[in-house]
C-alpha positions as CSV (number, residue, x, y, z in Angstrom):
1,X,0.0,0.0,0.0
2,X,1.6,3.2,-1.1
3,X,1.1,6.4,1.8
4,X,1.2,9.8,0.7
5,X,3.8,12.0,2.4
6,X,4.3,15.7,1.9
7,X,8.1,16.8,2.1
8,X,9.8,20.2,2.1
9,X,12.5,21.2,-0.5
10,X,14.7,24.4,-1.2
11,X,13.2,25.7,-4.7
12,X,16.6,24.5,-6.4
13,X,16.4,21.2,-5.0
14,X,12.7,21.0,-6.3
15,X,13.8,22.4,-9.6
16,X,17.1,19.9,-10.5
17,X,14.4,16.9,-9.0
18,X,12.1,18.0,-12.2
19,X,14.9,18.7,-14.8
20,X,17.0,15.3,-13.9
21,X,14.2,13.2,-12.7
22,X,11.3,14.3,-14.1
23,X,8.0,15.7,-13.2
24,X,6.2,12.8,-13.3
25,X,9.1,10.6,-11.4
26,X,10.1,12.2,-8.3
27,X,8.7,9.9,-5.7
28,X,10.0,6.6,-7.2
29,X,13.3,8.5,-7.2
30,X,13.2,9.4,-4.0
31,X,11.7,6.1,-2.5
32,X,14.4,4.2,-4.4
33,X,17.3,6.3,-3.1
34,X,15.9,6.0,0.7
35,X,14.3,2.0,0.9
36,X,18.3,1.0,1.0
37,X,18.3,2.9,4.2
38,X,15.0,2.4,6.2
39,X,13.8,-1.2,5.1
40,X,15.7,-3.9,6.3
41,X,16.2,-6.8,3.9
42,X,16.6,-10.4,4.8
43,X,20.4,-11.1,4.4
44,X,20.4,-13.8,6.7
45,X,18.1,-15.9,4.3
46,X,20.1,-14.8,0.5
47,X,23.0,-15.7,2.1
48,X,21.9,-19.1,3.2
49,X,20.2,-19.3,-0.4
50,X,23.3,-18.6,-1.9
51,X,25.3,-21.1,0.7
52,X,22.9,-23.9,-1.0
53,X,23.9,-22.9,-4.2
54,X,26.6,-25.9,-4.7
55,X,28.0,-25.0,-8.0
56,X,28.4,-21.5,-6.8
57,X,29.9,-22.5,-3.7
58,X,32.5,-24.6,-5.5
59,X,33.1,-22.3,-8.0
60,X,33.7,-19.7,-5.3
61,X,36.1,-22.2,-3.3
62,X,37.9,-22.5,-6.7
63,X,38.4,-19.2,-7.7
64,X,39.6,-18.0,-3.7
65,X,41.6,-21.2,-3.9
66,X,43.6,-20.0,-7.3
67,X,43.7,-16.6,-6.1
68,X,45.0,-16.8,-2.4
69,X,48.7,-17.2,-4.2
70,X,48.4,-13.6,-5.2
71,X,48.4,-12.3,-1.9
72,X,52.0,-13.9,-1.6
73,X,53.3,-11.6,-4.2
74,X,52.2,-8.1,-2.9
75,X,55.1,-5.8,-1.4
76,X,55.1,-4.8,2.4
């Protein structure tokens, strides 16, 4: 369910929203730029999804496995 919500911007602000974003485009912008940072997502279960992902596991393992050498080589 979508709320209405009135919000208060400087008249440049409101201006650069319309020119970049467009008039018609504003809220999804701003909703999109602000969900990252009030809605929490459910890490815990995509990273046990991607824990069952076999393949992706081993491919992972193979890839940190063929890399880890490269860390040898770096100067201190």
């Amino acid at each position: 369910m979508a709320r209405k919500l009135t919000l208060m911007v400087a008249e440049d602000v409101y201006t650069g929203l319309q020119r970049v974003v467009g008039k018609r485009k504003i809220s999804r912008f701003i909703e999109d730029l602000v969900r990252p940072h009030v809605v929490r997502t459910k890490l815990g279960a995509a990273y046990a999804e991607m824990a069952a992902d076999e393949e992706r596991e081993k491919e992972a393992l193979e890839w940190s496995e063929a890399t880890i050498g490269d860390a040898d080589d770096e100067a201190r």
